[in-house]
C-alpha positions in Angstrom: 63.1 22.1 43.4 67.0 22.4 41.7 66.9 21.6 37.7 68.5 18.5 38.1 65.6 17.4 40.7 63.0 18.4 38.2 64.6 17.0 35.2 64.8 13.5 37.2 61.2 13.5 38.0 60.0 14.4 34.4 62.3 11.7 32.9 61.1 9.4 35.5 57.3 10.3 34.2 58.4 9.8 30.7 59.6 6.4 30.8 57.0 4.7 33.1 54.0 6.6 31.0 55.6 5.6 27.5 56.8 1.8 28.5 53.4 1.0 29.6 51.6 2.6 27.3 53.5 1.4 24.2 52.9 -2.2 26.5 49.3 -1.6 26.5 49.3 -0.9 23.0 51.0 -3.4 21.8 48.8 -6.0 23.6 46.1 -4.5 21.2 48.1 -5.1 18.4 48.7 -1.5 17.5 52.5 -0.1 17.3 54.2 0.8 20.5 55.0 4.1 19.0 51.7 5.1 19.4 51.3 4.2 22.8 54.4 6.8 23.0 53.0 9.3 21.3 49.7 9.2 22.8 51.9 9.5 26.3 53.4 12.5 25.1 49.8 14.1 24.4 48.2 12.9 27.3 51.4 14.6 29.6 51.4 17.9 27.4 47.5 17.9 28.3 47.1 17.3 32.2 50.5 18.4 33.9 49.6 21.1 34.5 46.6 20.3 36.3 48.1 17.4 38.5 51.5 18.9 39.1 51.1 22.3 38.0 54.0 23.1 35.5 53.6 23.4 31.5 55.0 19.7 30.7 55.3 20.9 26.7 57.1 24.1 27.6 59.8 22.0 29.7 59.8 19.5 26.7 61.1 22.2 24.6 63.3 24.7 26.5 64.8 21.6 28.7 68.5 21.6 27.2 68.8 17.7 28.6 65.8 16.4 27.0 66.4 18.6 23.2 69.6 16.8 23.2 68.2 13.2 24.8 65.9 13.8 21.9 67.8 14.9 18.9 70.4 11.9 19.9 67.6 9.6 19.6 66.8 11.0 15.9 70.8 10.1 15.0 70.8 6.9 16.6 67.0 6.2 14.6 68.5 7.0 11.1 71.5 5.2 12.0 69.4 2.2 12.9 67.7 2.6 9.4 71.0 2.6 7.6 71.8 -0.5 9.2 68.7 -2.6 8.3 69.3 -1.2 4.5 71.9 -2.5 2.5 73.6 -0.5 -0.6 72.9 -4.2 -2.5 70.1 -5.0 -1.8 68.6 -1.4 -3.0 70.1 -2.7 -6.0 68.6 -6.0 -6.7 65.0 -5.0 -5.5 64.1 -4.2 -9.1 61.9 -1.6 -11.3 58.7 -2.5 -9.4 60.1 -1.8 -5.8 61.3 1.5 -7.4 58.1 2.3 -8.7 55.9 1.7 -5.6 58.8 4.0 -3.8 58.4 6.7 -6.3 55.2 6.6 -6.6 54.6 6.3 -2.9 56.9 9.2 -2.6 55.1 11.9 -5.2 52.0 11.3 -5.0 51.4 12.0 -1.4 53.7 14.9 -1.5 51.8 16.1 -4.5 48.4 15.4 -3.3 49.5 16.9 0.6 50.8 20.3 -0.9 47.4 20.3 -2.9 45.2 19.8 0.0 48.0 22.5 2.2 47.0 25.0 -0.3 43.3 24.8 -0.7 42.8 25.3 3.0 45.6 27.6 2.8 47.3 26.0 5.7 50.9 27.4 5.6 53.4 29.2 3.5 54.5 27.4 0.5 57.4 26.3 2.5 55.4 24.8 5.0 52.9 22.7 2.4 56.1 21.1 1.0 56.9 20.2 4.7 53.2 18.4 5.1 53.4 16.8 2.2 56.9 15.3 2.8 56.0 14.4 6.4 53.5 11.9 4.3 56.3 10.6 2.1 58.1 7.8 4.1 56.4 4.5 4.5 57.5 2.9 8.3 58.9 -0.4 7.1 59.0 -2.3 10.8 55.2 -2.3 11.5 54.7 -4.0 8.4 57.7 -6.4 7.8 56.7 -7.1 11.3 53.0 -8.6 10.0 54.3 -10.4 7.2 56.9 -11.5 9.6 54.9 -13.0 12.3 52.7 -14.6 9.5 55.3 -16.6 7.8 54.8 -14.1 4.6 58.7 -12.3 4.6 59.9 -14.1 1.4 56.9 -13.7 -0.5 56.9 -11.6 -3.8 54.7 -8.9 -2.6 56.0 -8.7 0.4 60.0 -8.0 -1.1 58.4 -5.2 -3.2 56.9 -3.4 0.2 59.9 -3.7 2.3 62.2 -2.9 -0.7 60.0 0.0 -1.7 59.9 1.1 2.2 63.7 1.3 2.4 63.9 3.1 -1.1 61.1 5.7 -0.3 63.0 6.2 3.4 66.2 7.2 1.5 63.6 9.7 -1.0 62.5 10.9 1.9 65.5 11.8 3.5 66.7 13.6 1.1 63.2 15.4 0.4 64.0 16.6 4.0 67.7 17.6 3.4 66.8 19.8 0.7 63.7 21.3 2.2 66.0 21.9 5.3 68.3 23.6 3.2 65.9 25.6 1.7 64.0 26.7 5.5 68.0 27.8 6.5 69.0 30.0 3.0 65.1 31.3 2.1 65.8 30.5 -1.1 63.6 27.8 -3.4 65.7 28.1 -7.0 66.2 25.5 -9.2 69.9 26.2 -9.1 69.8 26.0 -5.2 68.4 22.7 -5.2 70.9 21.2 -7.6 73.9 22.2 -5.4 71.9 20.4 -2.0 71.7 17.3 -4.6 75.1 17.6 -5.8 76.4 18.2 -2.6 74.3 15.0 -1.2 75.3 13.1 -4.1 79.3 13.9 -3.2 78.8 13.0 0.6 77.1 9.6 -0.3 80.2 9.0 -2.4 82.7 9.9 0.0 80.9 7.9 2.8 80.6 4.6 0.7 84.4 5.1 -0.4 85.4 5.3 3.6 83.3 2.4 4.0 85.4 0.5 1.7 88.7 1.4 2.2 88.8 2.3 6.1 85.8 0.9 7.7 87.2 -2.8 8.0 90.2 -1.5 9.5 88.9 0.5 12.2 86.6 -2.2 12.9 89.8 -4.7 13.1 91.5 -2.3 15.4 88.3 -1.9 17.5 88.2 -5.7 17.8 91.5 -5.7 19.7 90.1 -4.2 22.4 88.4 -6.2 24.7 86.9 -3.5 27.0 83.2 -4.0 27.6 81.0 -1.5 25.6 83.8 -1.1 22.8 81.3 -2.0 20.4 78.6 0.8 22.0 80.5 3.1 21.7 82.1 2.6 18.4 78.7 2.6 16.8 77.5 5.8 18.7 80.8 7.5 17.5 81.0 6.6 14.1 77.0 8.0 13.9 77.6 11.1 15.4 81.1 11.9 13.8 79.1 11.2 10.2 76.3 13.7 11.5 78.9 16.0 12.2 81.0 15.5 8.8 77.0 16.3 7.4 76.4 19.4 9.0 79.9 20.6 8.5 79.2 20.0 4.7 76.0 22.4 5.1 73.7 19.2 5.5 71.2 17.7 7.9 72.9 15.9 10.3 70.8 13.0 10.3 71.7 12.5 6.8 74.9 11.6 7.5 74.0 9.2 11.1 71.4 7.5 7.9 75.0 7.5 5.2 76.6 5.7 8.7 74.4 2.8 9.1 74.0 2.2 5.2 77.5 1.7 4.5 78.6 -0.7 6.9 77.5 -4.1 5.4 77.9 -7.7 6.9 81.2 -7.8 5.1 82.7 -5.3 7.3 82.7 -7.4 10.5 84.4 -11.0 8.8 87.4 -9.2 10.1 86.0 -9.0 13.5 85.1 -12.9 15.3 83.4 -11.0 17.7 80.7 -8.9 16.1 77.8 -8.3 13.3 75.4 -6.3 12.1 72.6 -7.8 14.1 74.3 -8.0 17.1 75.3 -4.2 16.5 71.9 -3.6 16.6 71.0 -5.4 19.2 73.9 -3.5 21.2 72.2 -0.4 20.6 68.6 -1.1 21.5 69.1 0.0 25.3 70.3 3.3 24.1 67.4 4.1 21.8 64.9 2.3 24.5 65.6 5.5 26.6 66.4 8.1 24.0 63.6 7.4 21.3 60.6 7.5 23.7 61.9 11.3 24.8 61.5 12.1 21.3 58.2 10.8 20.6 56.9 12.3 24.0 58.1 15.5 23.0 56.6 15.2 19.3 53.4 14.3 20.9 53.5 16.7 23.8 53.3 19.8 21.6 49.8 18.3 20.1 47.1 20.6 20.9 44.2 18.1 21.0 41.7 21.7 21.3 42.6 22.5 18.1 41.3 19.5 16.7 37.7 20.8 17.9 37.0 22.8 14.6 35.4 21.5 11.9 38.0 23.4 9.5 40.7 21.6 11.4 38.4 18.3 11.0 38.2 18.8 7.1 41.9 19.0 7.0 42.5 16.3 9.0 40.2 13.8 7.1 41.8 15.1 3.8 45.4 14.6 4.5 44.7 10.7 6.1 42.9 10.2 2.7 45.7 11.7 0.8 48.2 9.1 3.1 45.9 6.6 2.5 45.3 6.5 -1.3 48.6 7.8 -2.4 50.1 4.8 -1.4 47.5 2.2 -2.6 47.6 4.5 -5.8 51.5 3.8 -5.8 50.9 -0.1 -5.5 48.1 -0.6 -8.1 50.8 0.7 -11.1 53.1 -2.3 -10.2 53.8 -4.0 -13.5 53.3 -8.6 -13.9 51.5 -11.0 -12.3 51.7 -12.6 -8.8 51.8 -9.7 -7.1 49.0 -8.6 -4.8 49.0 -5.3 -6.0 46.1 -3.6 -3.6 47.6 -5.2 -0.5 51.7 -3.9 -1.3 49.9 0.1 -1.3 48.1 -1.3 2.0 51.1 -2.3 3.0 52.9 0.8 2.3 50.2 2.8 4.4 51.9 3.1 7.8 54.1 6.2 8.8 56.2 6.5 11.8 59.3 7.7 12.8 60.7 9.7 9.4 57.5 11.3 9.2 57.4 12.4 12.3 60.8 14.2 12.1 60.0 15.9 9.5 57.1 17.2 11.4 59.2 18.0 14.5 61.9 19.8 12.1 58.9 22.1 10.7 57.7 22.8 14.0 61.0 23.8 15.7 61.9 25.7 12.7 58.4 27.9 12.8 58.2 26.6 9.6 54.6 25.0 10.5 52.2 26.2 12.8 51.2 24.4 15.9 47.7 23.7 14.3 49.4 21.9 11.5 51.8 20.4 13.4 48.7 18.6 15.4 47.3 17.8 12.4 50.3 15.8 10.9 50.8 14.1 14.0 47.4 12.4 14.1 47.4 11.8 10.5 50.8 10.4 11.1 48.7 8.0 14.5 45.8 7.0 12.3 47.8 5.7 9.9 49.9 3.4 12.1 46.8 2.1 13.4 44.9 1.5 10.3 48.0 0.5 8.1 48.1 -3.0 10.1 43.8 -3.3 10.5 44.3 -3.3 6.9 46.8 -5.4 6.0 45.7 -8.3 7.5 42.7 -9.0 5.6 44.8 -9.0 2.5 47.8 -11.8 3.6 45.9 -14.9 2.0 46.3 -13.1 -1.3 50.2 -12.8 -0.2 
C-alpha cells in the first residue's frame, strides 16, 4: 500500500471513530472531547490486532498527521483568543483574578508535590504535570450555565472570567517551561528574559492590532472571493506563530496573541464580517484538524500501565489535587452572593490547554509515557466529573 493510500485510510478511521464517538458521548451528556480521546486510545490499543500496523507509531512519525495536528493546536489557541477580549479581562474584577490565581498555583503546587513524592519525573517534568493541571476548559462549563439560563449570573461571570484569565496563566506557564526544556537552564534570570520577552510581544501584537488590523481587514473586505475571510484568519494565526517562534517563543503563543487582539471593533470597517461569524468560518477547519490531535494525544495512552497499583496511587492523587485545587481556589472568593463552592466546581474541568501541555512534554521526552497516561486520564476524569458536579450546584447560581 503507497503512503498516500495508507494515510487516506487512517484519516478515514480517524474521523468516523471520533465523530461518532464524540456523538455518542455527547448524547450522554459528557464532552465530545472525550469521546475523541477515548477514540484515540481505543485505535492506539487494537490496530494492531485488526489491521496489523502500530496505529500510535504512524500517529507520531506520519509527517501529514504531526502537521494536521500541530495546525489544529494554532487554530485552538487562536479560537481562544478570539472568545477573550483584552476588556473584558479588565472589568472581570479582583475576585475573577483570584479564583484564576488561585486556580493556577495551587494545582501546580500541589501536582509538583505529589510528581515528587512518587518521584515521577525530573524536576522539569513535575513542573510539566503540574502545569498540565493549571488551565480550567471554559466551553464545557459556560456551556451548562448556558443551556440553563445561568450566563449572566454573578457566579457564573467569575468562572468564565477566571477560566479565560487562568488560560492566559497557563499559557505562559507553558512558554516559559518550553523555554526552559529548549536552553536546560531553570535561573531566575532566565525566566525574567522569557517574561520580558512575552511581555514585549504582547505589546507589539496589541499595538498592530490597533494601528494596522482595521486596515488590513478593510482591504480584505474588498475582495469578494469566497473563502477571503478563511483564509485571512488562518494567515494572520500562523504568521503571529511564526513572528513567536522567530522571537524564541512558543508558537502557539503568538496564534493565542492573534485571536486576543482582534476585538468586535475591528470589523465596523467591514459590512460583511464579525467576530462570531469568524468563528463560525473556522469551525470546518478545526472539525477536521482538532480531532487528529486529540486522537494522537490519546493514541500514545498506554491503558497497561494503568494496571499498577503505584500508577493507581498516582492517578487518584493527581485527580484529587485537580479537583480540590480548584474548589480550594473558589472558596477564597471575597462578598456575598456568590456561590463560592459551586465557582471551584465549576472551575474543575480540563481540556484542550492541558492536554497540550501534556502532548508538548511527551514529544519533548520531557515526560515519560507512564506519566503521560496518567495526565491524560486525569485530564478525562475531570471533564466527566466537572459537569456531574456542577449541576447539583445551579439552584444556588
Amino acid at each position: 500500500m503507497s503512503h498516500f493510500e495508507h494515510t487516506t485510510w487512517l484519516l478515514i478511521v480517524i474521523l468516523i471513530s471520533t465523530k461518532w464517538m464524540g456523538y455518542l458521548f455527547k448524547r450522554m451528556g459528557v464532552s465530545e472531547l472525550v469521546g475523541e480521546l477515548l477514540a484515540g486510545v481505543t485505535l492506539g490499543h487494537f490496530a494492531m490486532s485488526i489491521w496489523g500496523f502500530d496505529f500510535s507509531a504512524d500517529m507520531l512519525n506520519n509527517e501529514f498527521f504531526q502537521y494536521a495536528s500541530e495546525l489544529g493546536v494554532i487554530l485552538l489557541l487562536f479560537q481562544v483568543g478570539l472568545e477573550s477580549n483584552i476588556k473584558d479581562l479588565l472589568k472581570v474584577g479582583l475576585n475573577a483574578f483570584s479564583v484564576a490565581a488561585l486556580g493556577v498555583l495551587l494545582p501546580v503546587l500541589m501536582g509538583v508535590g505529589v510528581s515528587f513524592y512518587f518521584a515521577m519525573t525530573s524536576d522539569l517534568g513535575s513542573w510539566f504535570i503540574g502545569a498540565t493541571l493549571a488551565a480550567t476548559s471554559v466551553g464545557i462549563t459556560a456551556k451548562i450555565l448556558n443551556d440553563a439560563g445561568l450566563i449572566k449570573t454573578r457566579s457564573s461571570q467569575v468562572i468564565l472570567g477566571a477560566a479565560v484569565i487562568d488560560d492566559v496563566m497557563g499559557i505562559l506557564l507553558l512558554v516559559i517551561l518550553a523555554s526552559v526544556a529548549s536552553t536546560g537552564s531553570i535561573s531566575v534570570s532566565e525566566i525574567g528574559v522569557i517574561v520580558l520577552k512575552t511581555i514585549t510581544f504582547f505589546i507589539v501584537a496589541v499595538l498592530i492590532g490597533k494601528y494596522l488590523l482595521s486596515g488590513v481587514i478593510k482591504i480584505s473586505d474588498l475582495n469578494t472571493t469566497t473563502g477571503v475571510w478563511v483564509a485571512f484568519a488562518l494567515v494572520l494565526a500562523l504568521g503571529f506563530a511564526q513572528l513567536s517562534a522567530m522571537a524564541g517563543l512558543a508558537p502557539i503563543i503568538g496564534a493565542f496573541m492573534a485571536g486576543l487582539i482582534l476585538d468586535d471593533v475591528h470589523f465596523t470597517h467591514s459590512e460583511n464580517m464579525n467576530i462570531h461569524d469568524l468563528q463560525d468560518l473556522l469551525k470546518p477547519l478545526t472539525d477536521i484538524l482538532l480531532p487528529i490531535f486529540f486522537v494522537g494525544i490519546g493514541a500514545q495512552v498506554k491503558l497497561n500501565l494503568l494496571g499498577d497499583l503505584n500508577v493507581l496511587g498516582i492517578t487518584i492523587s493527581l485527580l484529587f489535587v485537580a479537583i480540590v485545587g480548584k474548589i480550594l481556589a473558589g472558596i477564597f472568593i471575597r462578598g456575598s452572593g456568590f456561590d463560592k463552592l459551586g465557582i471551584g466546581i465549576g472551575m474543575i474541568p480540563r481540556g484542550e490547554v492541558g492536554l497540550i501541555f501534556a502532548a508538548y512534554g511527551l514529544k519533548q521526552n520531557i515526560l515519560s509515557t507512564q506519566s503521560y497516561s496518567v495526565l491524560v486520564l486525569v485530564v478525562l476524569l475531570t471533564t466527566i466529573l466537572g459537569p456531574v458536579l456542577i449541576k447539583s450546584r445551579l439552584k444556588y447560581f
